[in-house]
C-alpha positions as CSV (number, residue, x, y, z in Angstrom):
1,X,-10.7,-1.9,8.6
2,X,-12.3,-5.1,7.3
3,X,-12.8,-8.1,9.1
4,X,-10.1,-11.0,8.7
5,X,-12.1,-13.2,7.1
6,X,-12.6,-10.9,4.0
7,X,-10.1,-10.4,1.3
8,X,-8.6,-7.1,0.3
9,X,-10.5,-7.3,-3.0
10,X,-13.9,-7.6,-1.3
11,X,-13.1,-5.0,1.1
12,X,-12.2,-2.6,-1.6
13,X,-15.9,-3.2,-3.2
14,X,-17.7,-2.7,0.2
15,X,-15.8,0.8,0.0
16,X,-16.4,2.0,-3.0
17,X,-20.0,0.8,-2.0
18,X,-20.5,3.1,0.6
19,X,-18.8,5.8,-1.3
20,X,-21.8,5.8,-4.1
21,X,-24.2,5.5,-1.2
22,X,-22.7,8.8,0.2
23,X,-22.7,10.3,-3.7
24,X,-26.6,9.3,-3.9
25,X,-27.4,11.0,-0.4
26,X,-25.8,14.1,-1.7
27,X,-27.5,14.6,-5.2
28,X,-31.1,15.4,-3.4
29,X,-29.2,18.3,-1.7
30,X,-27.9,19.9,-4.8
31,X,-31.4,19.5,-6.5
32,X,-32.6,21.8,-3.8
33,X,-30.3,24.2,-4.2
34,X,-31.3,24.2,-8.0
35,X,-34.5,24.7,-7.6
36,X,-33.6,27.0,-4.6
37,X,-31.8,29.4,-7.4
38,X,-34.2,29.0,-10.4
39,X,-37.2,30.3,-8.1
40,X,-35.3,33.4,-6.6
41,X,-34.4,34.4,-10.7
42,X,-38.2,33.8,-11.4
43,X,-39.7,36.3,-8.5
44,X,-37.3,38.7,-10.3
45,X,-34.2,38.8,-7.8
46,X,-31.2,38.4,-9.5
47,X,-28.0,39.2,-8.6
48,X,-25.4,39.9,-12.2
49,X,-22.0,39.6,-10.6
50,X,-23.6,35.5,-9.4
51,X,-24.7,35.1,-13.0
52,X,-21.7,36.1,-14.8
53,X,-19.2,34.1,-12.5
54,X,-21.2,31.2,-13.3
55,X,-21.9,32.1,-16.8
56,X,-18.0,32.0,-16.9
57,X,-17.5,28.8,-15.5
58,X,-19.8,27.1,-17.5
59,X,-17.6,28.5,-20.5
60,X,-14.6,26.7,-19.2
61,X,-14.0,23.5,-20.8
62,X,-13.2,20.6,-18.8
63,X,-9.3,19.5,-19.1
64,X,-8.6,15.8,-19.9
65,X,-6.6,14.3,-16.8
66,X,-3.7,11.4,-17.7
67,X,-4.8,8.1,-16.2
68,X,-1.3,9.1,-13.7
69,X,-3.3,12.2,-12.7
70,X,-6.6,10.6,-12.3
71,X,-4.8,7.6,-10.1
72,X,-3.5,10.0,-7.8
73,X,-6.9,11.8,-7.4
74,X,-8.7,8.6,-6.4
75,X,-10.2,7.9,-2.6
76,X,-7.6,6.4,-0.5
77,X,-9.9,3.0,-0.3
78,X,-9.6,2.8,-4.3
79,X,-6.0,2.9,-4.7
80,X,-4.3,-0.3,-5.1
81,X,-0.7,-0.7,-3.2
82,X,1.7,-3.3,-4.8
83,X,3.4,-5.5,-3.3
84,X,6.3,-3.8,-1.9
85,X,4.2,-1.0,-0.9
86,X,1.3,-3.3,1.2
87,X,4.9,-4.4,2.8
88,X,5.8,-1.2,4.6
89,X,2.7,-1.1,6.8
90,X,2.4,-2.8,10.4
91,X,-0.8,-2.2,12.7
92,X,0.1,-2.6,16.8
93,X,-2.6,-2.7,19.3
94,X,-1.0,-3.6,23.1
95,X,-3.0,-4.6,25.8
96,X,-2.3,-3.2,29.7
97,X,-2.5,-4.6,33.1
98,X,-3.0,-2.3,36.2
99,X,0.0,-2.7,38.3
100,X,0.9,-0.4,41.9
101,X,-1.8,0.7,44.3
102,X,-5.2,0.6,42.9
103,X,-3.9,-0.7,39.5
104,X,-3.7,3.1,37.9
105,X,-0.2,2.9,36.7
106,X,0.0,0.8,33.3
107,X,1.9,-2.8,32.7
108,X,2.5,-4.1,29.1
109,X,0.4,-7.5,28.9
110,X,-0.5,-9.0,25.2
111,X,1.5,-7.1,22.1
112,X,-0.2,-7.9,18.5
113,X,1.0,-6.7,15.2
114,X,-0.5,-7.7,11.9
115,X,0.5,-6.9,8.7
116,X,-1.5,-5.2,5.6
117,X,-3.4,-8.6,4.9
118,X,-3.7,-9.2,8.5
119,X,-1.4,-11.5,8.4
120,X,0.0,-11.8,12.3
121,X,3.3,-11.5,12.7
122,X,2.9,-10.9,16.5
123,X,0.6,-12.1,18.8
124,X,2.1,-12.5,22.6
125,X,1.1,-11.9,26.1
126,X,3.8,-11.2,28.0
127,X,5.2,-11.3,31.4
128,X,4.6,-8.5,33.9
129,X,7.5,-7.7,36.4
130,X,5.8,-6.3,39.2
131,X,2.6,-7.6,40.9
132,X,-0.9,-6.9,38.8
133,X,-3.5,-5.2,41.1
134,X,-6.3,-4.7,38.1
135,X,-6.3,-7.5,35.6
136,X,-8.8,-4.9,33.5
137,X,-10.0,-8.2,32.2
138,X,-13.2,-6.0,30.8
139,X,-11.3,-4.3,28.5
140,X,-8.2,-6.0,27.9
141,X,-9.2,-9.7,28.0
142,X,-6.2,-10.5,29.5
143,X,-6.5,-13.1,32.9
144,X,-3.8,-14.3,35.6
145,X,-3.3,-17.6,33.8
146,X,-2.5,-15.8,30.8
147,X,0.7,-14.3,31.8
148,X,2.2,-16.9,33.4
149,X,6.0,-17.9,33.1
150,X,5.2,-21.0,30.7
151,X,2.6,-19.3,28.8
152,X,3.5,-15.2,28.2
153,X,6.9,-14.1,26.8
154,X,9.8,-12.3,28.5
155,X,9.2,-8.4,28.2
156,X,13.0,-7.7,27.1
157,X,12.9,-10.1,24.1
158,X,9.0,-8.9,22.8
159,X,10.0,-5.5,23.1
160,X,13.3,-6.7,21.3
161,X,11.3,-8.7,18.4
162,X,8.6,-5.7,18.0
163,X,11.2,-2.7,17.6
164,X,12.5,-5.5,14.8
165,X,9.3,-5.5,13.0
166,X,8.9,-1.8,13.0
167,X,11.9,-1.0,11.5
168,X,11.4,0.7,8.6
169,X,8.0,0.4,8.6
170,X,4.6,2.7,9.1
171,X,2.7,2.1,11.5
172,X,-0.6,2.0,12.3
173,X,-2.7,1.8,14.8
174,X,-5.5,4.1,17.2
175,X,-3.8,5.3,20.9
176,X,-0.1,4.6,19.5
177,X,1.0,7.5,22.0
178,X,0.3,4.7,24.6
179,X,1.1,1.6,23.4
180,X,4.6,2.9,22.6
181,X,5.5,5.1,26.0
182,X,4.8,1.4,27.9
183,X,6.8,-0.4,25.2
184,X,9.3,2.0,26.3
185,X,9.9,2.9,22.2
186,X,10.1,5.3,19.9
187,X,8.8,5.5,15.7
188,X,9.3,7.9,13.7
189,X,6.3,10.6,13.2
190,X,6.5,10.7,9.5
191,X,6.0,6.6,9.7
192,X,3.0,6.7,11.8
193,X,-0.5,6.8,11.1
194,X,-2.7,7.0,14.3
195,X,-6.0,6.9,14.0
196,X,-6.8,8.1,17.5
């Protein structure tokens, strides 16, 4: 995912950077394997079913695409989404409080959601019900001052507003499993992309 701070455009050129980069590191490897075959036919070792499979696809002439076909066929980072498209995705990420003895079982604490041009739509902590035993301050970044009464949201209505915002929509994010069994909500498979 690219930073905030970069556009969509400027991420797309980064990508297709790397891609070429990848292309390059690939070409030495298929040299080898050139030269690999033309010195096995020279020391007399040659195999005729090999050389006539690839005597007959060399004969095969390549077929012109359509620019639909080619579109489709493009890496996922060089496909541009219009507008209404860019509209369907939302990324969560929550953030958990350790609650009970030791602090093992998990408390809902901060709730973000962004949208395709990170745009936030959603960026709360929120009140925890029972007492917090591990503040998992490490990892979460989350701190006692943060989740109190004038400063964090009520549970009810962010779980409320963020089953809103999903509606309809994919959704993206890396652990979703977990950030939606302590929302206490459910999304559709087929509308989520979980990169975990």
């Amino acid at each position: 995912m690219c930073a905030p701070q970069l556009n969509l455009k400027t991420c797309n050129e980064t990508a297709i950077q790397i891609q070429n980069m990848r292309e390059e590191e690939v070409k030495p490897q298929k040299q080898r394997q050139v030269k690999n075959n033309s010195s096995t036919k020279s020391k007399g070792v040659k195999n005729n079913a090999t050389s006539k499979k690839q005597k007959s696809k060399n004969k095969k002439s390549p077929k012109k695409k359509s620019k639909k076909q080619k579109q489709q066929h493009k890496p996922a980072e060089q496909q541009e989404l219009t507008l209404d498209e860019q509209g369907r995705y939302v990324a969560l990420d929550c953030e958990f409080v350790g609650v009970g003895p030791g602090g093992y079982e998990s408390a809902l604490a901060r709730v973000s959601l962004v949208d395709w041009n990170n745009a936030v739509l959603l960026d709360t902590h929120v009140r925890v019900s029972e007492p917090v035993t591990d503040y998992r301050t490490f990892v979460s970044g989350v701190r006692e001052e943060h989740l109190q009464p004038d400063v964090a949201m009520e549970s009810e209505k962010c779980i409320a507003i963020v089953e809103k915002l999903l509606q309809g929509r994919i959704l993206v994010g890396h652990g979703l499993k977990n950030d939606l069994t302590v929302l206490g909500i459910t999304h559709p498979w087929y509308n989520t992309r979980d990169t975990a």
